[in-house]
N, C-alpha and C positions, 0 to 999 in steps of 0.2 A: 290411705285406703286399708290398712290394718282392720281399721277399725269394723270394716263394713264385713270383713273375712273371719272376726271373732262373731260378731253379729250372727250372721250366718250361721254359725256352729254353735254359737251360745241359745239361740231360737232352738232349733232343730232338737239341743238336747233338753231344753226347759220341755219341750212338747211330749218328746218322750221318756220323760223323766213325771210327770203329770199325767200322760197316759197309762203308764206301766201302772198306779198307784191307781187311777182310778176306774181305768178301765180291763185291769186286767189282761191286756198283751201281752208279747213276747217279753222276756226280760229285758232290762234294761244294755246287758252285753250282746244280745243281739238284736237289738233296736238299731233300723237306719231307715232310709227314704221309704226303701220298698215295699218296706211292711207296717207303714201307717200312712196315713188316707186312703184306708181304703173302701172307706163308705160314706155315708153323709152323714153321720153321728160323727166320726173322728173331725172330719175334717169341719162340721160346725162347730166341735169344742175349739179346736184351734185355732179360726175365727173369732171366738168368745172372747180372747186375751187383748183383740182391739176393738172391743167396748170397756174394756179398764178404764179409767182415766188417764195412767204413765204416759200414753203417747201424745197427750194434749195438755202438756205441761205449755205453751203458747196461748193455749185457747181457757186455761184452767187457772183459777182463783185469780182473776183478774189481772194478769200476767200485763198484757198489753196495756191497761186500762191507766197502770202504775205508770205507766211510759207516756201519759197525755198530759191535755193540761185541763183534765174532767176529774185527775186527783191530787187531791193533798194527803201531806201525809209528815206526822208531827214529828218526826225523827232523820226525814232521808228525804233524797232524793235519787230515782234509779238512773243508774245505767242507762245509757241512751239518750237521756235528755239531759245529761250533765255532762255528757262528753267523753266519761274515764271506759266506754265500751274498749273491750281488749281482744284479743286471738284467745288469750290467756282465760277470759273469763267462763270460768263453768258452767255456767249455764250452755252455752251455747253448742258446747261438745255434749251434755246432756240430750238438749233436742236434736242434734243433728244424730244423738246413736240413737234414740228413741225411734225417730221417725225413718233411720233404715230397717230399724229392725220392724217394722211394720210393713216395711217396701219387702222386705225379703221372708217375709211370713205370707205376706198375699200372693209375691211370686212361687213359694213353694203350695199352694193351695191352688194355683193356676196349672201349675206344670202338672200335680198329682192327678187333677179332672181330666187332662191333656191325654195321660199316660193310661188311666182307666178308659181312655176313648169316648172322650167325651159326651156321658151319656144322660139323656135328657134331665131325671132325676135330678141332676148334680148342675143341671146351667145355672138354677137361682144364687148358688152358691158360688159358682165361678165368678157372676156380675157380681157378686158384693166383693170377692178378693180385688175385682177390677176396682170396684169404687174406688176401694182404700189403697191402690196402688198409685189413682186416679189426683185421691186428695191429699197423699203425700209427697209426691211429685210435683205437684201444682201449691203445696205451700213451698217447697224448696225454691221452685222458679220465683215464686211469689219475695221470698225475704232473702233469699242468695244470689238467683240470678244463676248463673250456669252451675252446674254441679256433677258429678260421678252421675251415670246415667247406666242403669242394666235392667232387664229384663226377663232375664232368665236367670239360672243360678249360676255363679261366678269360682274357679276356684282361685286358690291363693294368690301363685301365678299372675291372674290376669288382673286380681285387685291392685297388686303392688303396681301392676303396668297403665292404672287407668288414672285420665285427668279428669277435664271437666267437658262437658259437653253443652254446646249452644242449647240455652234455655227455650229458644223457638221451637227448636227439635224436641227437647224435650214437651214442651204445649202439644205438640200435635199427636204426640202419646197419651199425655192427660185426655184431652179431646176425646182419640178413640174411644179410652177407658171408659170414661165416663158415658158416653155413647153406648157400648157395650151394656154396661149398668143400667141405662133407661131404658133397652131393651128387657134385659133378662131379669131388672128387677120384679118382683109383684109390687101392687100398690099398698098391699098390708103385708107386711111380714115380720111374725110375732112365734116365728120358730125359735126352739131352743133357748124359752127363757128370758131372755134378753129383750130391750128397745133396738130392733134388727134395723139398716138401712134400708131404704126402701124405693121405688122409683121417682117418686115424689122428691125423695134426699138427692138423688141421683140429677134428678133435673136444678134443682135448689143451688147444690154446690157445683154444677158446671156452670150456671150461670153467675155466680159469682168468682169463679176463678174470670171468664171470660169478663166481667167487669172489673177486675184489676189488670187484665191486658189490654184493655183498653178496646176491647171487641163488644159492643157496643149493640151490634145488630144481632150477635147470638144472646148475648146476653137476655136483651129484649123477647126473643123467640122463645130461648128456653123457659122465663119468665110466664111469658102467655101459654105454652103448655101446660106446665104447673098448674096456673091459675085456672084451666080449663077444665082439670084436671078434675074437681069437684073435690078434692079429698080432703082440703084444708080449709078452714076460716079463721076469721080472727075472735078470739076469746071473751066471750060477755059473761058476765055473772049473772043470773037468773036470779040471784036474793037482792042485787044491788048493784045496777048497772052502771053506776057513778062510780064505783071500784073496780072498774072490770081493770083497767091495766093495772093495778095495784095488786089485786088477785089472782092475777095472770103467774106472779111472779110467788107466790105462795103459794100456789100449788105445784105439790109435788109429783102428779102424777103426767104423762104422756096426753095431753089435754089438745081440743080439734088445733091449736097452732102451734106446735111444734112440732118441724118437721127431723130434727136430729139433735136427743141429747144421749147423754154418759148418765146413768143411774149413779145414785150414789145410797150405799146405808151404812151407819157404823155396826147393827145386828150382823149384816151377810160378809161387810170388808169393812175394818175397824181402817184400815192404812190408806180406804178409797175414799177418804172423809174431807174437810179443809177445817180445819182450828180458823176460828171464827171471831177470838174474843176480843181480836184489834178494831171491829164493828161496833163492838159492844159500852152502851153507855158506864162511864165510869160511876154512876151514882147503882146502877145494875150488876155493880160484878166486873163489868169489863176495862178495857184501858182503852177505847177510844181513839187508839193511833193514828186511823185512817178516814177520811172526812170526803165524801164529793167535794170539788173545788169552788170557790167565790166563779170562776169563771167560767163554767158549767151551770151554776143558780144564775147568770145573767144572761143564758142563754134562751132559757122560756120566754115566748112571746107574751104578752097579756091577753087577755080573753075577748080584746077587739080585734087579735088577730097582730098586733103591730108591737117591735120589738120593744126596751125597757128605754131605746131613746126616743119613739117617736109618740108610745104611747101616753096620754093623758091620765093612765086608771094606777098609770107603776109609782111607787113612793119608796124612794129606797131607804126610809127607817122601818116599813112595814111591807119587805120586798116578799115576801110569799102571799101577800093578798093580790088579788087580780089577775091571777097567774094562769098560763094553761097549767091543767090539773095534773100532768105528769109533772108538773114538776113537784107538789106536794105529795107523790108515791114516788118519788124516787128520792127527795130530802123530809126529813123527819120534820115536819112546821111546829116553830116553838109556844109552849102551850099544848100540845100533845102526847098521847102517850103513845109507848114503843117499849116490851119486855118488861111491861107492868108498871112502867117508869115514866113517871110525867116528863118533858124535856126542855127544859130553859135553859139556856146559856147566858141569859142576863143579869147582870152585878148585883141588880137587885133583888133576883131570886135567888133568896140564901139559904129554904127550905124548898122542896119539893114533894110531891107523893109519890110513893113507892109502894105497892100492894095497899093504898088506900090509907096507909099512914106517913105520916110527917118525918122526912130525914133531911138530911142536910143538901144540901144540892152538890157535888163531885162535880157537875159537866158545868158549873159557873167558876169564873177564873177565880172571884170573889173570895172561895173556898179553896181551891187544887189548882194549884199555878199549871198543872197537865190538863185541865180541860182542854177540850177540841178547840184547837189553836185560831179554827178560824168562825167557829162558834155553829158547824153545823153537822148533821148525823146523816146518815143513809137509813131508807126506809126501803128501798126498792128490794125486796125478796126478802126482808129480815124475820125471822121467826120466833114465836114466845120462847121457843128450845133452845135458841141460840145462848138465853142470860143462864142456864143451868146446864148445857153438857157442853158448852160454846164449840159446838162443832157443827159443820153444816153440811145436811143432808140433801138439799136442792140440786136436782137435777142441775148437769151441764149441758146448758141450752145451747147448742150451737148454731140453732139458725130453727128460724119460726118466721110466719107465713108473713108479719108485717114487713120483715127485712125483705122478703122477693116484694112485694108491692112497691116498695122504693126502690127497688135497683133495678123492678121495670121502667119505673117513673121515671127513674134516672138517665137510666137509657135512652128512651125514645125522647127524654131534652134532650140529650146531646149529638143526636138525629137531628132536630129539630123537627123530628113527626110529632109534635103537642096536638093531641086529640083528645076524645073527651074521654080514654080509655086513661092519659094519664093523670088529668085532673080526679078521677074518679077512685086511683088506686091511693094518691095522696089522701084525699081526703074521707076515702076510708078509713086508716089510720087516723086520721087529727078526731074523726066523730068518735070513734072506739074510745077513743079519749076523755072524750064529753060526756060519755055513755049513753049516746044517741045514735041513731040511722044516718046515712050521710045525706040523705034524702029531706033530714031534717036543718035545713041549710040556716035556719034560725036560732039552734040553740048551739052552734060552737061556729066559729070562723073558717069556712067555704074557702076554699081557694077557687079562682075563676080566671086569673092573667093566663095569659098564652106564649106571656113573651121572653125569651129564651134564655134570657139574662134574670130575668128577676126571677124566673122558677128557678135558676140555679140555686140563687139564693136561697130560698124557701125551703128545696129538696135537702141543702145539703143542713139547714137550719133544722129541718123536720129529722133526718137521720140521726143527729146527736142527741135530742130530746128522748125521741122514741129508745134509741136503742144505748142509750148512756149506760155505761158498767156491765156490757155484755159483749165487750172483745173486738169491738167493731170500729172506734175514732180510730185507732192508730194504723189501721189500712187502709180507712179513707180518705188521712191525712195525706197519707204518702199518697194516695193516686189521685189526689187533687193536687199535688203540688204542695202541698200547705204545711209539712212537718218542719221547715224551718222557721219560718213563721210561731207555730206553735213552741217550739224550743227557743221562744226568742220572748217567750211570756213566763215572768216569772211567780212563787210560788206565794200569793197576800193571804194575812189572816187579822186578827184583832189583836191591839194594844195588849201588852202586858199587863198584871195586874192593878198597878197605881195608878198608869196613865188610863185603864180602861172604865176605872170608875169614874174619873171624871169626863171624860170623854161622853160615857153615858148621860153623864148628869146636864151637861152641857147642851143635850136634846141630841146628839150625832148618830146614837145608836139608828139602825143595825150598819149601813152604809151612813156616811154624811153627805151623802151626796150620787148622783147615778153616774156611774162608770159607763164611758161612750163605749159603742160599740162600732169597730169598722168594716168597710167594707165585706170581710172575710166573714165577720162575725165574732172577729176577739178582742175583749174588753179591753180598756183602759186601767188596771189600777194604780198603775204609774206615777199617775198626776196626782192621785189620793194620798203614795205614800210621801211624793216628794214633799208634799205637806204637813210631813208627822203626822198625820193622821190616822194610819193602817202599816201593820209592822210586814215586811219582806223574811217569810218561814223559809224560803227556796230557791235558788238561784240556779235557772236551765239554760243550758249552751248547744249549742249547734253546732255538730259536727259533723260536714258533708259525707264520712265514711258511712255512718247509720243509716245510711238508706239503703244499704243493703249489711246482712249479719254475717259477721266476719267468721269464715272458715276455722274449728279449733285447730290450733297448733300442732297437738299431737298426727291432724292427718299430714297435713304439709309437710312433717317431718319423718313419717314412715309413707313417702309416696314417690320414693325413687326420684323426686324431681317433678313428678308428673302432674301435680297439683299444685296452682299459682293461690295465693290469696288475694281477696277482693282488695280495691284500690283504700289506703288510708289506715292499716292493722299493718 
């Protein structure tokens, strides 16, 4: 609990240490509590510091997404789904000081309105310190489970003396908070600069805390208020409606579905950026390191609606035709271009174009034994910017209006209230897809079953598709049960060089064959490799500690005794 007592005093002084400089107060040797917040400029700048991105290193540059099995990745494999998760490992003392010092920056933004007398002016700003007290709290229940619990400001003293508190207890202060927050949020609020939280976000992210508690009927509620809400819809493109989820993700601005992101520019904050160039085709400038996975591409249903083993239309040497169409805006289809750069990964494309002339092809094994190992690229959010400042400036989406239409959906299956509010919310989403109305039950696959078990299916099929590479599988593994499962699938890619040119030639290319899919929804490549057929890049292990993230070391060791770590560290 050290840690949470430097926190505290390390905030307090970065604030007025920032204010002195830019707004002109007292000096910095008499700066303390009393004499900053004292009005609604100060205490929105201080605010300001949690729309950074530093606190949402979890939800930021695909953090979770590394830890599924929706990625591959030509060098590694992380943490978590290999087993070597430690007390020790830094990351974890990273997020755990990040996200108090957010808790302890909201609580001192609460107490300072408390102290002024809480005066009307200042409630919009009090609910937004709630939210974020709200949604810090409620990821710690979420990935710790009981944790140091405070509320008000703490001195030394009482940190060293504090353990961990039942994570229930703690939910029922999330709860409030966020309650608080759709109260006293506005619906628009574009105060001071910033993409501000808003009641909308407020509703958004309780209902999603309450859907990894397995609450079920609030989730649902707060869901339908949202939606009732009128303030949000789902994203069409008006030049090309057959792009709209592909466009969704290129555009860089606060667009009608998204209800909470982190801005991002290297102009305003060079250090708020994410280096970008492990996306990037190696025929482009880039090195290619990271790939969506073979077992994520066998997840698109085909455009009858029916998955790649029941369908007639799937052919797996020519697996992106017949496809739903996310899945071509979220994998780069070969034969296309991406940062100017045509994209083949076939032996036999040993030239490509690049700005409309002929170079040699980089992302065919043929040529660069480091081509994308499993021969495919990400399209979903990539920008012409990326192949020249390979930095990326895309907003950090953390939740947009398709994700509440499924975690309504979700909800009331698991009610078993299926009405036609949830077939409705589904297949919302699946038409936004087609770029069509849902009304237009003819041009994309309708979902119409009722029955409880196969819309599980479907729902939990539709989440991954939809929301692939935006932070979201690796929580809904864990609250379906499924992250062992999933760490129990390992990492295929394509033959080596020697063997992949005949392999090609042979007719095998891209798949030899369709990889089953079971019950859960996780492929088969198993059978493919014991066949020499397809080479094993990754090997994930399961280990029952990861289901919850292990307390850093440093605090168990400065906490008097008072702090136990989670079972398995």
């Amino acid at each position: 609990m050290k840690r949470i007592n430097i926190i505290l005093t390390a905030a307090l002084t970065l604030m007025m240490t920032s204010a002195c400089a830019d707004l002109n107060v007292k000096p910095l040797s008499e700066a303390s509590s009393a004499n900053w917040y004292q009005n609604a400029e100060q205490i929105t700048f201080s605010l300001n510091d949690l729309y950074r991105t530093y606190p949402y290193g979890i939800e930021n540059e695909y953090w979770t997404d590394r830890r599924t099995d929706d990625w591959a990745q030509r060098d590694q494999v992380y943490d978590l789904c290999n087993g070597a998760t430690t007390s020790a490992t830094g990351t974890y003392e990273t997020y755990w000081i990040n996200s108090y010092k957010a808790i302890s920056r909201a609580i001192r933004v609460i107490e300072s309105i408390e102290r002024l007398g809480d005066p009307s002016e200042l409630q919009a700003l009090k609910a937004e310190a709630c939210f974020f007290r709200a949604y810090f709290y409620g990821r710690f229940v979420n990935l710790w489970g009981d944790v140091p619990f405070y509320t008000t400001t703490i001195t030394k003293e009482e940190a060293y003396e504090m353990g961990r508190t039942d994570k229930n207890i703690i939910a029922e202060q999330v709860y409030k908070d966020f309650d608080t927050a759709i109260e006293g949020l506005p619906v628009d609020n574009t105060n001071g600069g910033v993409w501000r939280v808003t009641k909308g976000t407020a509703l958004a992210m309780k209902a999603r805390f309450a859907l990894q508690m397995r609450d079920f009927e609030e989730c649902a509620a707060r869901c339908k208020e949202l939606m009732d809400l009128g303030a949000y819809k789902l994203y069409y493109s008006a030049e090309n409606p057959a792009d709209s989820y592909g466009e969704l993700f290129r555009d860089k601005t606060i667009n009608c579905e998204v209800i909470w992101a982190i801005g991002r520019s290297i102009a305003l904050d060079p250090d708020n950026t994410e280096a970008i160039k492990s996306w990037v085709l190696r025929t482009a400038g880039g090195n290619a390191v990271a790939q969506p996975s073979w077992d994520l591409l066998a997840a698109y249903e085909c455009t009858d609606g029916l998955t790649i083993n029941d369908s007639p239309l799937f052919d797996p040497h020519n697996p992106y035709e017949n496809r739903d169409p996310r899945c071509c805006m979220t994998f780069v289809k070969p034969g296309t271009t991406v940062y100017g750069c045509e994209f083949n990964p076939s032996t036999l494309a040993k030239k490509v174009l690049l700005d409309g002339k002929e170079v040699t092809n980089k992302d065919s094994k043929v040529n660069d034994n480091y081509a994308p190992y499993n021969g495919c690229c990400i399209r979903k959010g990539a920008q012409p910017e990326w192949r020249t400042s390979q930095q990326n400036e895309n907003p950090v989406v953390l939740c947009r209006y398709a994700d509440v239409l499924l975690m309504y959906a979700e909800a009331k299956m698991e009610l078993n209230d299926i009405d036609a509010s949830v077939l409705n919310a589904i297949n919302d989403v699946r038409a936004r897809a087609y770029g069509v109305s849902r009304k237009d039950t003819g041009s994309y696959p309708a979902i119409t079953t009722t029955d409880q078990a196969e819309l599980r299916k479907i729902i939990r099929r539709e989440r991954r598709v939809e929301l692939a590479w935006e932070g979201i599988r690796f929580f809904d593994l864990r609250r379906w049960g499924l992250l062992e499962k999933c760490y129990s699938v390992h990492y295929y890619g394509l033959l080596n060089k020697t063997g992949l040119t005949a392999y090609e030639n042979d007719g095998k290319w891209f798949w030899p064959e369709t990889p089953m899919l079971d019950e859960d929804g996780f492929a088969d490549f198993e059978t493919m490799y014991n066949k020499g057929l397809i080479e094993r890049y990754g090997f994930h292990v399961y280990d029952p500690k990861v289901e919850l993230f292990p307390i850093p070391d440093i605090e168990i060791i400065t906490s008097n005794g008072k702090l136990e770590q989670n079972p398995g560290y």
